[in-house]
N, C-alpha and C positions, 0 to 999 in steps of 0.2 A: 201703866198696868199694875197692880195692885199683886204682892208677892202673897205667897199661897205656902201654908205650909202642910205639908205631903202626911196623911195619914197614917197609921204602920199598915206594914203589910202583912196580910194572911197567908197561912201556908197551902199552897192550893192543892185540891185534889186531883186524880188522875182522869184523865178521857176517857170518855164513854168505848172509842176507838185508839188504838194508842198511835202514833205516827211511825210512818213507815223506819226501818234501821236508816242510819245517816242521817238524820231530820236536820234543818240549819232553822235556828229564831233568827229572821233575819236583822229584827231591830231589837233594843234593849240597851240599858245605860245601866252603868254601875258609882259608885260613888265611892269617896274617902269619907272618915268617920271627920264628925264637924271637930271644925279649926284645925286639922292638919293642912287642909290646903282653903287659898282664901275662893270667896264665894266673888261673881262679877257683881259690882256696884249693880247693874239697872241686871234683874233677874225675875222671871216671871215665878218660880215657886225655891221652897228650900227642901232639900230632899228627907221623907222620915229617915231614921235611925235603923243603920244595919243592914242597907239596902248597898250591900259591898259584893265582892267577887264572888267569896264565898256562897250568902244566899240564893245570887242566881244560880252560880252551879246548881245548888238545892233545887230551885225549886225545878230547873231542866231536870231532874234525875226524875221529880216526882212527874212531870209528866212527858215524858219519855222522848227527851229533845236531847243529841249526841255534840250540836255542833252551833256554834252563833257569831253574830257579826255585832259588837257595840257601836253604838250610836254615842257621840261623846256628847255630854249634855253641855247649852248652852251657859248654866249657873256658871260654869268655870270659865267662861269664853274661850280664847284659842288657847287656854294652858291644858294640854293635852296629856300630862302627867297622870292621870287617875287613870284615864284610858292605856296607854300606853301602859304601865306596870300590868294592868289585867291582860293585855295581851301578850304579854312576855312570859308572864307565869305561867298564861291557860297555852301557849302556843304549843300543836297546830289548831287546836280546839277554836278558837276563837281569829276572827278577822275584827277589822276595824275602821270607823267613819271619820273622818276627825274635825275640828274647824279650826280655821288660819287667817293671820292678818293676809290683804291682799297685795301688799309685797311680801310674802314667804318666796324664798330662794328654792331654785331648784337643789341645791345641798341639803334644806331643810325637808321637803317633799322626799329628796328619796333615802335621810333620816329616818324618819317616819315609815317610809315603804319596807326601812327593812326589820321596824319592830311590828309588823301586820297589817298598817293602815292600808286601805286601798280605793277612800273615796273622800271627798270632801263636801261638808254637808252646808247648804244655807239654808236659813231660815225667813223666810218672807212675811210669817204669820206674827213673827215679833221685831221692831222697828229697831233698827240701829243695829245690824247683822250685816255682815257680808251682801252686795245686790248683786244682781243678774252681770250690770256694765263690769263688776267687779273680775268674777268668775270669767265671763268671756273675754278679758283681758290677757288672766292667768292661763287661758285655757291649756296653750300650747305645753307649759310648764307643768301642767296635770297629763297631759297626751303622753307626755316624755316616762313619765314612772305608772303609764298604764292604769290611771285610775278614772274614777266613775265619777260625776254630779251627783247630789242627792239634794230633791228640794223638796221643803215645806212650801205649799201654797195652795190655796184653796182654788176649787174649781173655776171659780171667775177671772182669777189672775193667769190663769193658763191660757185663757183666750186670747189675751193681750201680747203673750210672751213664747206662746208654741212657736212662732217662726222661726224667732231668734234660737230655741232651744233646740231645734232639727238642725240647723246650722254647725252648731259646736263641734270641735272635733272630737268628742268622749261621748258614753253615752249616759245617761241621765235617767235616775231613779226618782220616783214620785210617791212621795211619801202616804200613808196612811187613805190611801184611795182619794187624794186629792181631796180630803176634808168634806167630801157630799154628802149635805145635807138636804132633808125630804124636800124643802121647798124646792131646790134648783130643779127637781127632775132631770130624768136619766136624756132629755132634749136639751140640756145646761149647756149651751156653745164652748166652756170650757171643757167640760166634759167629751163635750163632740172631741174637741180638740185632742183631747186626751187619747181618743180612739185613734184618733189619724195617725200621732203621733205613733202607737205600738205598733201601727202600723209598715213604721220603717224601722223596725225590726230595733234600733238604736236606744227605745224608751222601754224602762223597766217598770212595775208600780208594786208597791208595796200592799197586799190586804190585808191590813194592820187596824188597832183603835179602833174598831167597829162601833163603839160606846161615844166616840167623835159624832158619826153619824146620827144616832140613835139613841134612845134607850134602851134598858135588855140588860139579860139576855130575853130573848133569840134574835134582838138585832135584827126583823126584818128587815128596814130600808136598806142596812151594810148589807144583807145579802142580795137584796136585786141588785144592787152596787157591783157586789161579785163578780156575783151569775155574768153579769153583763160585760166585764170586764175579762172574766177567764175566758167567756165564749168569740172574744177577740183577738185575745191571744192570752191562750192557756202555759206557751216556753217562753213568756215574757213575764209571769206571776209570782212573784216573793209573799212569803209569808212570816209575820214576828209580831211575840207580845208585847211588845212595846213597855217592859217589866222595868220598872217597877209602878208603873203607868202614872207620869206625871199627869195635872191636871185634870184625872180624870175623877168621878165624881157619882155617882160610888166606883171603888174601885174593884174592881173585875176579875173572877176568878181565871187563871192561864187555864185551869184545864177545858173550861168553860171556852176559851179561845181557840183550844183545838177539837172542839165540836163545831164550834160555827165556824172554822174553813174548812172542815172534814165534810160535812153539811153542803159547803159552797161547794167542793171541786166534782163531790160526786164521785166518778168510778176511780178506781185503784191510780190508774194509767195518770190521770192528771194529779189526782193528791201528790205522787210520788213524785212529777214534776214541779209543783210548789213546793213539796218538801224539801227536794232532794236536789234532784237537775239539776234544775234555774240556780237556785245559790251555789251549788257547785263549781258549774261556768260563769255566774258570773263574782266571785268572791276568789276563785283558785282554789279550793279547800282540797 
């Protein structure tokens, strides 16, 4: 994979509608300023300049976001230092996702649990991460400090892997609407799968990186993506800008991001539960 170096970022404007009081970003990454902390050998991008703790506060102020959960970026692999300081200073403001070698100790896990982390993330979409055998080995060890799965993987890889993921004994967040893009159609057996799965109430999904699916804005294919996904289960639907949005291409205004799930949820009743609710149960904020 060929590293990608991260554009700056612009200072985004505010929504058209502003999000309900208590709003949670539920994804976003934050960074140390370069050569304070070392970068992983094999890393899919390096992050722009100034895309620190600070900024995101910013740019949550400007569009009217109270409360967030970082996502710890893979560039660092499991050295979860940049994350952890951001949730210590923003705490209770901020929760947190972390990644781990898969012998991490349970002493190390509820370490972690007590500086905000509360999930552990793999990534599928980039090779030499944490795998599925990994995570469900550790499972029990994740059961014990209460925390959640969060996985990258694209819709087709769900097909293959939803058994096993109903199985675990945590439950398991899916990143970025399962990476759906227009060819698979909303008939994509992983996607099916994806349904069944919210279905036992156990699976979360993130309506994140709409710009993954699409081009946009307005992101139609992300929103029949949605549509389709809220109307399965609307107390299962997390929302985040996934800021400072690696890999993506152009990079995407947030306030622009809270039009298009404002758009998605439709009446009050459900916004407030992607807003608000759902990250609240399931994050502890």
């Amino acid at each position: 994979m060929t590293e990608r170096v991260q554009p700056p970022i612009a200072e985004p404007r505010g929504p058209g509608l502003a999000p309900p009081p208590g709003a949670v970003d539920c994804h976003a990454h934050v960074f140390a300023p370069e050569g304070v902390l070392p970068y992983a050998e094999r890393r899919p991008y390096t992050p722009a300049a100034g895309v620190d703790l600070a900024a995101y506060t910013n740019m949550h102020e400007a569009i009217g976001i109270d409360r967030g959960v970082l996502v710890h970026s893979n560039i660092y692999g499991p050295d979860n230092r940049v994350s952890v300081d951001a949730l210590v200073r923003a705490w209770p403001r901020l929760r947190g996702i972390c990644l781990l070698h898969p012998d991490a100790s349970r002493g190390e896990l509820a370490r972690l649990a007590g500086c905000g982390m509360c999930g552990l993330r793999i990534n599928l979409e980039f090779p030499g991460e944490m795998t599925q055998a990994d995570v469900e080995a550790m499972a029990a060890r994740l059961a014990a400090v209460g925390w959640h799965l969060q996985i990258l993987a694209a819709a087709p890889k769900l097909a293959e892997m939803a058994d096993r993921l109903a199985r675990l004994p945590i439950d398991v967040v899916v990143d970025h609407m399962a990476l759906m893009r227009p060819e698979y159609g909303l008939n994509e057996p992983g996607f099916v799968s994806l349904l069944h799965l919210l279905a036992t109430g156990k699976v979360w999904v993130k309506l994140s990186a709409p710009y993954f699916a699409d081009s946009g804005p307005p992101w139609k294919w992300a929103h029949k993506v949605a549509r389709a996904l809220i109307k399965a289960r609307p107390d299962r639907m997390l929302w985040g800008t996934n800021w400072p949005h690696p890999l993506a291409d152009p990079i995407p205004d947030d306030g622009a991001l809270v039009d298009w799930i404002n758009l998605a949820a439709g009446e009050d009743a459900i916004r407030r539960a992607i807003f608000v609710d759902n990250p609240v149960k399931l994050y502890g904020f």
